[in-house]
C-alpha positions in Angstrom: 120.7 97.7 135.3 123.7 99.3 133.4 125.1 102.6 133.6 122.6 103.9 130.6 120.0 102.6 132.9 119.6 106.2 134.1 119.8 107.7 131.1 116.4 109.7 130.0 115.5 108.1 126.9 115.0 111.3 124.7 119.0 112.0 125.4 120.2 108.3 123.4 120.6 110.2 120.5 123.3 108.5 118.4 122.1 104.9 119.5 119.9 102.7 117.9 117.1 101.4 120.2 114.4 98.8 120.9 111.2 100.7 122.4 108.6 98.7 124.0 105.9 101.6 123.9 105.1 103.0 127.2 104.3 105.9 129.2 107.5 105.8 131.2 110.8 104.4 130.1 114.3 104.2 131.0 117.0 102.0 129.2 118.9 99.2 129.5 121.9 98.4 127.4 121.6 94.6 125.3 125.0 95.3 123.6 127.5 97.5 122.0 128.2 96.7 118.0 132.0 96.2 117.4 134.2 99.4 116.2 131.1 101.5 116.4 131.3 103.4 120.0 129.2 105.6 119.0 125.7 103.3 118.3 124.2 101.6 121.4 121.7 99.5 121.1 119.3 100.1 124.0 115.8 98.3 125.2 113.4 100.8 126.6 111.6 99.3 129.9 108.9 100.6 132.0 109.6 102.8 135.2 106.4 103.5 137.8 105.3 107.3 137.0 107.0 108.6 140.1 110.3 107.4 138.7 110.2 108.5 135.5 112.9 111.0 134.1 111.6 114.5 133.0 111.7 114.9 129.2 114.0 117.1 128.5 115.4 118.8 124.8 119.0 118.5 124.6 121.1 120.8 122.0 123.2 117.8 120.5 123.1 117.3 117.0 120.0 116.0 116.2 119.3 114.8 119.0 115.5 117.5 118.8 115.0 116.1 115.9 114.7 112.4 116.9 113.4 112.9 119.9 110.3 114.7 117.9 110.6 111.9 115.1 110.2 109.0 118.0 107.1 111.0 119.7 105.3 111.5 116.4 105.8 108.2 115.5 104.5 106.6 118.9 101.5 109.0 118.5 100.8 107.3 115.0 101.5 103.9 116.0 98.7 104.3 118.5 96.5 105.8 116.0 97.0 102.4 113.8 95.9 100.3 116.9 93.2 102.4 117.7 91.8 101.2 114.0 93.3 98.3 113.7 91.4 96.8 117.1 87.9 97.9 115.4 88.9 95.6 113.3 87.7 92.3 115.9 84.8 94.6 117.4 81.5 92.3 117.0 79.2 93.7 114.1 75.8 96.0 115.2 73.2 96.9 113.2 73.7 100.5 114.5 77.2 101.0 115.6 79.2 99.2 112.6 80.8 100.8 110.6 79.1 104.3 110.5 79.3 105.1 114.1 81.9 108.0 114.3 85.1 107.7 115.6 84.8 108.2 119.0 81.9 105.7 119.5 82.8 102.1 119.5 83.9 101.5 116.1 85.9 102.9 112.9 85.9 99.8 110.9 83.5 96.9 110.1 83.9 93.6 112.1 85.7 92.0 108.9 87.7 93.1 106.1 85.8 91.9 103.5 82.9 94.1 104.9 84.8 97.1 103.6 83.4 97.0 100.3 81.5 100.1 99.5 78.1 98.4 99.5 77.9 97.4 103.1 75.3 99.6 105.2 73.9 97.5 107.7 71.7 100.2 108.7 70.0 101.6 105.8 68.8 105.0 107.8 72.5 105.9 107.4 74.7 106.9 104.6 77.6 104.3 102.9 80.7 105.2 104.2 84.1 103.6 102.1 86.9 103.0 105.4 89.6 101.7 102.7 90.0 102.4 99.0 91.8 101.5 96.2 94.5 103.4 94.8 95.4 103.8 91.0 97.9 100.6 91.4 94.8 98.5 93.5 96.6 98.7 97.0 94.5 99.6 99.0 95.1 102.6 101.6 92.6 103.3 104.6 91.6 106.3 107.0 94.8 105.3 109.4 96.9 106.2 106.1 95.6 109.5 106.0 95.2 110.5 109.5 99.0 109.2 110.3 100.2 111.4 107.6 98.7 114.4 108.7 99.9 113.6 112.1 103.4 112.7 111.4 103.8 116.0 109.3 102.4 118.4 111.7 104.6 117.4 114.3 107.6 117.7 112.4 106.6 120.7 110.5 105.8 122.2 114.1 109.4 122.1 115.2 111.2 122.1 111.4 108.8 124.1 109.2 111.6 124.7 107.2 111.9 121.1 105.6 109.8 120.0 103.0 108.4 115.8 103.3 108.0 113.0 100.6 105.0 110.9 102.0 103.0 108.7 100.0 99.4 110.2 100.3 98.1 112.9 99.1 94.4 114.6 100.2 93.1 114.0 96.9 90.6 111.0 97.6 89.5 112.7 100.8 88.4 115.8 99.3 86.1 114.0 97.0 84.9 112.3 99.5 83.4 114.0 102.5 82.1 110.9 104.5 85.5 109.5 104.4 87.5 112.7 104.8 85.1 113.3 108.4 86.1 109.8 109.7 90.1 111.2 109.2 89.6 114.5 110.6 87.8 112.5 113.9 91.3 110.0 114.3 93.2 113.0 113.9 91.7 115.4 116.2 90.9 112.6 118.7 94.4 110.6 118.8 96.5 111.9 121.6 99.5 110.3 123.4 98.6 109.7 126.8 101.5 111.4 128.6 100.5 115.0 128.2 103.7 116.9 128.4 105.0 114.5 125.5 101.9 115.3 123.7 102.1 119.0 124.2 105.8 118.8 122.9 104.9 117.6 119.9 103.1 121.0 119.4 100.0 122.5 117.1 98.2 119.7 115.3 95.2 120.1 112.3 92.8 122.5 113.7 90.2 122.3 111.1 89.8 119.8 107.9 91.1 122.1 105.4 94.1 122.7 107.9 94.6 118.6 107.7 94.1 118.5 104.4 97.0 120.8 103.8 98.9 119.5 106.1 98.6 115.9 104.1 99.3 117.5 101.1 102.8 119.1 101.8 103.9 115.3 101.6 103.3 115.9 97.4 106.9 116.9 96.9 108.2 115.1 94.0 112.0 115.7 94.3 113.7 117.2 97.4 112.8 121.3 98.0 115.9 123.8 97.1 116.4 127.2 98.6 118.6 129.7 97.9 121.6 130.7 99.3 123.6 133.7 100.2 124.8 134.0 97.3 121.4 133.6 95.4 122.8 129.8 94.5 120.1 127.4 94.8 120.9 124.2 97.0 119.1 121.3 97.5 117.2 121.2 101.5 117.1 118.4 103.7 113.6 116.7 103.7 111.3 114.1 105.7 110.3 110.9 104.4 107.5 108.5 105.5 105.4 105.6 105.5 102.0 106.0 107.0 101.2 102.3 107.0 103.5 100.0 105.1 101.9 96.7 104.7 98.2 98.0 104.4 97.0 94.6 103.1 98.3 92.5 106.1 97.1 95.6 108.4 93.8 95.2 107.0 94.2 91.2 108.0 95.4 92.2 111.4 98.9 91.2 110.2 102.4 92.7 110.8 102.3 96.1 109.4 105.4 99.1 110.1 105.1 103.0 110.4 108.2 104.9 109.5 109.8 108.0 109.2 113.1 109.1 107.8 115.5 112.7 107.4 117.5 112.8 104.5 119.8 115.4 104.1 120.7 117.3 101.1 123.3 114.4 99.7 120.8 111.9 99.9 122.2 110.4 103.1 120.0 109.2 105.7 120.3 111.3 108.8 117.7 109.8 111.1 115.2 106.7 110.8 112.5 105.6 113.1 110.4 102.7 112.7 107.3 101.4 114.8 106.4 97.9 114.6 102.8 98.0 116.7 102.1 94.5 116.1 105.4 92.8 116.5 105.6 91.1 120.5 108.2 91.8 122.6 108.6 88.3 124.1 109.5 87.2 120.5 111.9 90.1 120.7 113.3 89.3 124.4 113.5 85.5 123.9 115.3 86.0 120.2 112.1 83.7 118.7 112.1 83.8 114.8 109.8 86.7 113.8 106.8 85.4 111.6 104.0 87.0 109.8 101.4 85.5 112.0 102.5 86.0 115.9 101.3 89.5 116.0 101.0 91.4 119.7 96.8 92.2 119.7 96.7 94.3 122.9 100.0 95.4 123.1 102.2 98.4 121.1 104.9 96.9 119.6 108.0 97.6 119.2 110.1 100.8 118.1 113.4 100.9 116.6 115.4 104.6 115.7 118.8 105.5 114.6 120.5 108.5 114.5 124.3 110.0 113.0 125.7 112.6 114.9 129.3 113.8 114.9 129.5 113.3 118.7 130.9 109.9 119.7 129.1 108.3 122.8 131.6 105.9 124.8 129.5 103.3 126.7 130.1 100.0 129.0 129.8 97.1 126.5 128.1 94.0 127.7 129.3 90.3 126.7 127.6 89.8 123.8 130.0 92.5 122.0 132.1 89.0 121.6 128.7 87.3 119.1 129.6 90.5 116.6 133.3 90.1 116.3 132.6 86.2 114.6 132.2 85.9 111.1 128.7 84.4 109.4 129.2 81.6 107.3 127.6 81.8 104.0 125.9 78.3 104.1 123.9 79.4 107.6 122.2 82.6 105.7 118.7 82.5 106.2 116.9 84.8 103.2 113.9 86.7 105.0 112.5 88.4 101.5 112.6 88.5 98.1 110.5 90.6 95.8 109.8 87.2 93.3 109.1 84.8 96.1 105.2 84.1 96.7 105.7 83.5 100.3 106.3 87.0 101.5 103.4 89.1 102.5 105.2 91.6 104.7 105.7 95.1 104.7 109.3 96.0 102.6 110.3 97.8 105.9 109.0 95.2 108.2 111.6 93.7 107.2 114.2 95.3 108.0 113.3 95.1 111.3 113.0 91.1 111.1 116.5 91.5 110.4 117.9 93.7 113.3 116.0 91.9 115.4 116.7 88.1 114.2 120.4 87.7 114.0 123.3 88.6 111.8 122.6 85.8 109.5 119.2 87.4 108.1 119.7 88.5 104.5 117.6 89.9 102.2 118.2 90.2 98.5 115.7 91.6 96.1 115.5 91.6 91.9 113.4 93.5 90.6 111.0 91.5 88.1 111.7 93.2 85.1 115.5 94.2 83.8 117.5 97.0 84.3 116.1 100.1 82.0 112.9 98.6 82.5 111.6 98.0 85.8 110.3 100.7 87.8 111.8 102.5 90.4 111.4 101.4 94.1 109.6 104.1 96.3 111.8 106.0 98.6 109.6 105.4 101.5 110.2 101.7 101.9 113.6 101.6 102.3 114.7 105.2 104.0 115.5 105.2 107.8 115.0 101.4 108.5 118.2 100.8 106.5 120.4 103.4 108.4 118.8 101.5 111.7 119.7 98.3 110.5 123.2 99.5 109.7 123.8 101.6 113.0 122.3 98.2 114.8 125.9 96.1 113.8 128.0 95.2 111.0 125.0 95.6 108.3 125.7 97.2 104.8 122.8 97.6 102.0 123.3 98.2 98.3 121.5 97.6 95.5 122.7 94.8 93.1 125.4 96.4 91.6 127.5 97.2 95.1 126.2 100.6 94.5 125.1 103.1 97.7 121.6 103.4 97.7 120.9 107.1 96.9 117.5 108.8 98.8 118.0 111.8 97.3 116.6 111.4 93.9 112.8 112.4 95.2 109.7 109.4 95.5 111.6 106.9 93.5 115.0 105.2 93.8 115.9 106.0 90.3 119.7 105.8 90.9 119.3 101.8 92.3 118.0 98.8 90.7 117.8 96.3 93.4 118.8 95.8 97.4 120.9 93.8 98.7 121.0 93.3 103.1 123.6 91.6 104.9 126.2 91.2 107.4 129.8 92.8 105.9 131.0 89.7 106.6 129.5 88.1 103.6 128.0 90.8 102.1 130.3 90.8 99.6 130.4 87.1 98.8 126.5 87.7 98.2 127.2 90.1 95.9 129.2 87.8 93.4 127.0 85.2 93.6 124.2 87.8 92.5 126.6 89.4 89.8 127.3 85.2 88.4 123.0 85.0 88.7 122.8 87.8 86.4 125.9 87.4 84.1 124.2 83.5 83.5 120.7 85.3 82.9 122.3 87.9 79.8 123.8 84.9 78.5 121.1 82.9 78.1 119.4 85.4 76.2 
């Protein structure tokens, strides 16, 4: 083990780490990113209960804030498994799908039984578990409930910040059925280390309490208060992604769970992202990460980042030597783009494909209609995994034009028009090759 192996883990505050969800952890350093003392990249491993570290709030700069960030987003991340493992449960007459959520199942035995006509029992009322939003993606009780768990956490500990999430209560209240299956995975989800739990303070103590709760996710733009001189300013603010990847969630497919802080610039401050069906031995052996290996019974994976003004001087193991080496542009391997056919994963899935697959990962991504015309990206699928995936090495994202990507412009990335992912090394050589693509496509019209 290395000297961080003693570390507690909720005191690896300006590091970015690989969690392998469990009840006990302590740390053990993989490598140390060139000319960046202050990011570690840790693995969190299991410790026998006796050994464990006591959790313990430390007053560095947001180091409560990501410690409260990783513990809501565990607490979520097991709330999606809880669902998501319903999904295989063999069909009853009785039990499936209306049995509430604490008996044995909150979802059907199939996807496609989902539609709002299935009632295999017809003693009992038709009960929708997913439904379509205004665009046709689909969003499902684990969107909801996650939402008003992640929010109540952080607004527990930071009710001054206002959050940008992408539900709203608007389909539960019109449906009661629906809205009672939430409130149960709410009320019933609980971490099972109780002192983490109880840190992560008062949760949704009634339905209209969760539905309130979802709601102050509605912001449109980043919250201002005023100063003391009666100047208005804009606040920092939380950002989130209940489920991203629903579809493939539905499909028992990889799916993420993130949450971001943004600070009044638009900077990312903090991200944390939760990968429950991603396997650590494809993580520990450094196996290509594919849409189809997903980890059934286990949790996944976690990754968080955090900036702090503190610089954290650690041991660097061997492999600080792999990051010092420059990629060659011919042995780029592209892991998205938003016109290819053969990507069904989450947009911050993705990102973690890349920390976790090698500095020659790239993704670039052109929006499908031109500039001017194509509709903003949502802030929530790209805030927090892209500070993680630059704190994790030499990484730098842009949009098409070389241009920082701006979070503080409220729900949609209005100030960016495209993304571009990739080592330094080459980012920029990726760059002119996309700035000749789109200088040959104005010509041709």
């Amino acid at each position: 083990m290395s000297e961080a192996g003693n570390i507690n883990k909720y005191e690896l505050m300006s590091t970015t780490t690989f969690t392998l969800f469990s009840r006990d952890l302590t740390t053990t350093t993989i490598h140390s990113p060139p000319n960046r003392p202050q990011s570690t990249t840790t693995m969190h491993l299991p410790l026998p209960p006796s050994q464990s570290p006591p959790i313990t709030r430390e007053d560095h700069s947001l180091s409560h804030e990501l410690l409260i960030a990783s513990l809501a987003i565990q607490r979520a991340a097991l709330l999606t498994k809880r669902v998501l493992r319903t999904l295989e449960t063999p069909p009853s007459p009785v039990i499936c799908p209306s049995t509430p959520i604490n008996g044995h199942s909150f979802f059907p035995s199939s996807p496609s039984s989902l539609h709002p006509s299935y009632n295999p029992n017809p003693n009992l009322t038709t009960r929708r578990l997913s439904i379509a939003k205004p665009d046709a993606s689909p969003v499902t009780i684990a969107d909801f409930a996650a939402q008003a768990l992640l929010i109540s956490a952080i607004h527990a500990h930071f009710p001054h910040d206002s959050f940008i999430g992408e539900e709203d209560s608007s389909s539960l209240r019109a449906d009661p059925d629906l809205c009672a299956q939430v409130w149960e995975l709410v009320h019933s989800t609980r971490l099972e280390d109780e002192q983490a739990e109880e840190m992560l303070g008062k949760r949704p103590e009634s339905v209209g309490e969760m539905l309130g709760v979802i709601d102050l996710g509605c912001s449109s733009s980043p919250s201002s208060s005023q100063n003391g001189t009666g100047t208005k300013t804009k606040k920092r603010f939380w950002s989130m992604d209940p489920i991203d990847g629903t579809s493939a969630f539905l499909k028992g497919g990889q799916y993420a769970v993130s949450l971001a802080l943004i600070d009044e610039h638009g900077k990312e401050l903090l991200g944390v992202l939760a990968c429950p069906n991603l396997p650590l031995r494809v993580v520990m052996n450094g196996k290509k990460i594919e849409e189809g290996v997903v980890d059934k019974d286990g949790m996944g994976v976690m990754l968080s980042a955090g900036v702090v003004r503190r610089v954290n001087r650690r041991r660097s193991s061997s492999s600080r030597q792999q990051y010092q080496e420059k990629v060659r542009v011919e042995e780029l391997h592209f892991v998205d783009s938003s016109v290819s056919c053969a990507t069904d994963s989450s947009k911050v899935e993705v990102y973690a494909a890349m920390v976790l697959g090698g500095r020659e990962y790239v993704q670039v991504r052109f929006p499908q209609k031109p500039k001017g015309e194509a509709a903003p990206w949502c802030l929530w699928d790209h805030a927090g995994s892209s500070l993680i995936y630059t704190e994790s090495g030499a990484g730098k994202v842009t949009d098409l034009e070389g241009k920082q990507i701006d979070f503080g412009t409220g729900r949609k990335l209005t100030n960016n028009w495209g993304l571009i992912t990739a080592d330094e090394s080459v980012h920029g050589k990726i760059l002119e090759l996309v700035g000749e693509v789109l200088g040959d496509g104005k010509k041709q019209e």
